[in-house]
Residue, then its C-alpha position, 0 to 999 in steps of 0.5 A: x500500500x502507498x505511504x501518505x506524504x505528511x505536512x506539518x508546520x515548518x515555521x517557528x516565529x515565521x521562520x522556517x523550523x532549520x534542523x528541526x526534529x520531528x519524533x513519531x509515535x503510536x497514538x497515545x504512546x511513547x512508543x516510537x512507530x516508523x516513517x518512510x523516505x518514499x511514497x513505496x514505502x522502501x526506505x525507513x527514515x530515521x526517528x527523529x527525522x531532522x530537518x533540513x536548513x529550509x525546515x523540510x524532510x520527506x516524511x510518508x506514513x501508513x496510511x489508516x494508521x493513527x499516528x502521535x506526532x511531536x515536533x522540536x527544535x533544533x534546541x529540542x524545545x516542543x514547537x508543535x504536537x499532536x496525537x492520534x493523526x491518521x492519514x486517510x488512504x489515496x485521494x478519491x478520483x476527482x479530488x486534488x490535495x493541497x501541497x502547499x504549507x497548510x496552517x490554522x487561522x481560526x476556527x473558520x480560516x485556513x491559510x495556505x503557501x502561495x496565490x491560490x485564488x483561482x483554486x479555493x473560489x467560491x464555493x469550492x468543496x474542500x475536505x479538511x486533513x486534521x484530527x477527526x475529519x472535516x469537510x465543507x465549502x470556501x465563502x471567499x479567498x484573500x491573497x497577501x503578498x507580503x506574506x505570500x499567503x492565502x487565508x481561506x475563509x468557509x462557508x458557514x455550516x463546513x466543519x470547524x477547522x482544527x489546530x492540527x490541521x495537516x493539509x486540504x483536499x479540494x474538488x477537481x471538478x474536471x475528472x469528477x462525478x459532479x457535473x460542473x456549472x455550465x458556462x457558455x459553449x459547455x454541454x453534458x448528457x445523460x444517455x440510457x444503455x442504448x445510447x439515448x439522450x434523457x437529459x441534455x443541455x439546450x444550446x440555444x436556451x442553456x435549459x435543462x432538457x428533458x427527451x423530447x425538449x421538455x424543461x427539467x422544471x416543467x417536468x418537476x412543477x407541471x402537474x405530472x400524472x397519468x392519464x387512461x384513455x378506453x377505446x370506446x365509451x361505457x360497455x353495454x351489459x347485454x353486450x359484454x354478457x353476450x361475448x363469448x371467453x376470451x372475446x370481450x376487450x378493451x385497450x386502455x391507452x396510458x399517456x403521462x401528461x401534464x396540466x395542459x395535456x401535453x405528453x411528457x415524451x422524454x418518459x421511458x418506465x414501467x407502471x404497475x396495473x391492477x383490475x377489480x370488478x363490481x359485479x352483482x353475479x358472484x361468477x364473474x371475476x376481475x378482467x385479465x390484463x396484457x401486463x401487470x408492468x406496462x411499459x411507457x415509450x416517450x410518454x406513451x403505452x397501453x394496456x387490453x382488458x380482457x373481460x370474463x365472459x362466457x357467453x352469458x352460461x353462467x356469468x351476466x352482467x348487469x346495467x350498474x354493475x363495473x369493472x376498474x383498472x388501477x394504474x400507478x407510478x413507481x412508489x419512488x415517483x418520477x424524477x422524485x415527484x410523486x405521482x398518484x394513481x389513477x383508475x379507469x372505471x367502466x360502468x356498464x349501462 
């Protein structure tokens, strides 16, 4: 496993630590517990590990391993110490860690060696290396030359940052899973198994688009539901008792529109269909249906009732008596907006 490069503070009074010493130890011990010359891991440094006339020295540890931390002086005064630091394993694709000198400010306020504006922005979700984890969102940045520091300022609601802070991880968002802001002449899809797109950038209108050109909101805020059409109006009791098994149908046409009645086109899913009966001869079951999952293709699908019939030997049907078809969405909804169920209902006249 690769070894993780430890930062610590290198200054005394502003000045770098020169011939420092930096002693290691396991957690809550005075027990001393190995570092490494390399990322690989193949040479063992000495403990302590003296520092050079610039206060620096190539210090790796295992990571996942806590680890209690002392630093001198080359007086061997304590100049900085902490226990139970552990160094999370490799970087998570898409994150960035700072290599830069990573000091405490307060409570809301990093620094860090350099002019590193343009990477702690507005908004950059930075995660913090310190004792016990820390995450959260950059408020503002300010660059002073004199000093060649940037003083990082979080969000409010981000982890405090702790005196032992030892580095900042950041997002790069150019290799991570987030899709970024769009800016002009960007653009992004999301495309199903087959290659089609779901939901896209309109370059005209800069919109969130959905298949077939709906707006994300419209799709979110337009009164989504379901609507079942039958293919002919109210079946007739005499009819319908007359039809031999198997003979009586009817098609539902199943269409998710909005409140203007506009097909929803960009949806593909299943639904679920359940039928029942309202039927005074205790002979007659609920309607057979083609699928208990029927499909929606851009919006749109169907569905056959198959009446039970038997060319009216032992089964009638009466004016008044009914048969219902329910058809629901996935309980999760659709794009996370619920959607109730519907019912078509023939009532036999």
């Amino acid at each position: 496993m690769a070894k993780r490069r430890f930062s610590f503070p290198l200054k005394k009074n502003g000045r770098p630590l020169q011939f420092g010493y930096v002693y290691t130890y396991i957690a809550g011990t005075d027990i001393a517990k190995a570092t490494y010359s390399t990322a690989s891991g193949a040479n063992l440094n000495t403990n302590p590990v003296r520092l050079d006339i610039n206060g620096n020295a190539d210090i790796f540890l295992n990571p996942g391993e806590p680890y209690r931390v002392v630093v001198k002086d080359q007086e061997n005064n304590i100049v900085w110490e902490f226990d139970n630091i552990v160094l999370a394993d490799e970087p998570a694709r898409g994150w960035l860690e700072e290599r830069g000198f990573v000091k405490y400010v307060s409570q809301t306020q990093f620094s860090v060696e350099g002019n590193k504006l343009a990477i702690y922005a507005n908004g950059k979700l930075v995660k913090l290396l310190q004792p016990g984890g820390g995450s959260g969102y950059t408020q503002n940045a300010f660059f002073d030359a004199p000093t060649n520091t940037t003083t990082v300022t979080l969000a409010p609601g981000s982890s405090s940052v702790a005196v032992g802070i030892q580095g900042v991880m950041y997002r790069n968002t150019e290799n991570s899973s987030f899709i970024p802001p769009l800016e002009a002449g960007s653009t992004w899809e999301i495309k199903d198994s087959s290659g089609n797109t779901i939901v896209g950038i309109d370059e005209a209108s800069k919109e969130i688009k959905l298949r077939g050109g709906a707006s994300l909101e419209s799709a979110l805020t337009g009164d989504i539901h379901i609507e079942l059409i039958p293919s002919t109006a109210s079946s007739s009791a005499a009819t319908v008792t007359a039809s031999a098994a198997g003979t009586f149908k009817k098609t539902i046409t199943i269409k998710l529109v909005d409140s203007s009645g506009n097909v929803h086109t960009w949806a593909n899913l299943s639904l679920s269909a359940v039928s029942a009966e309202n039927v005074a001869d205790t002979n007659v079951l609920a309607p057979t249906i083609s699928s208990a999952n029927p499909a929606l293709i851009n919006g749109v699908g169907s569905i056959t009732l198959t009446y039970d019939t038997d060319g009216g030997s032992t089964k009638t049907y009466a004016a008044g008596d009914s048969i219902s078809l329910t058809v629901e969405a996935p309980t999760s909804g659709i794009l996370g907006y619920p959607v109730a169920s519907t019912t078509f209902t023939d009532t036999f006249v």
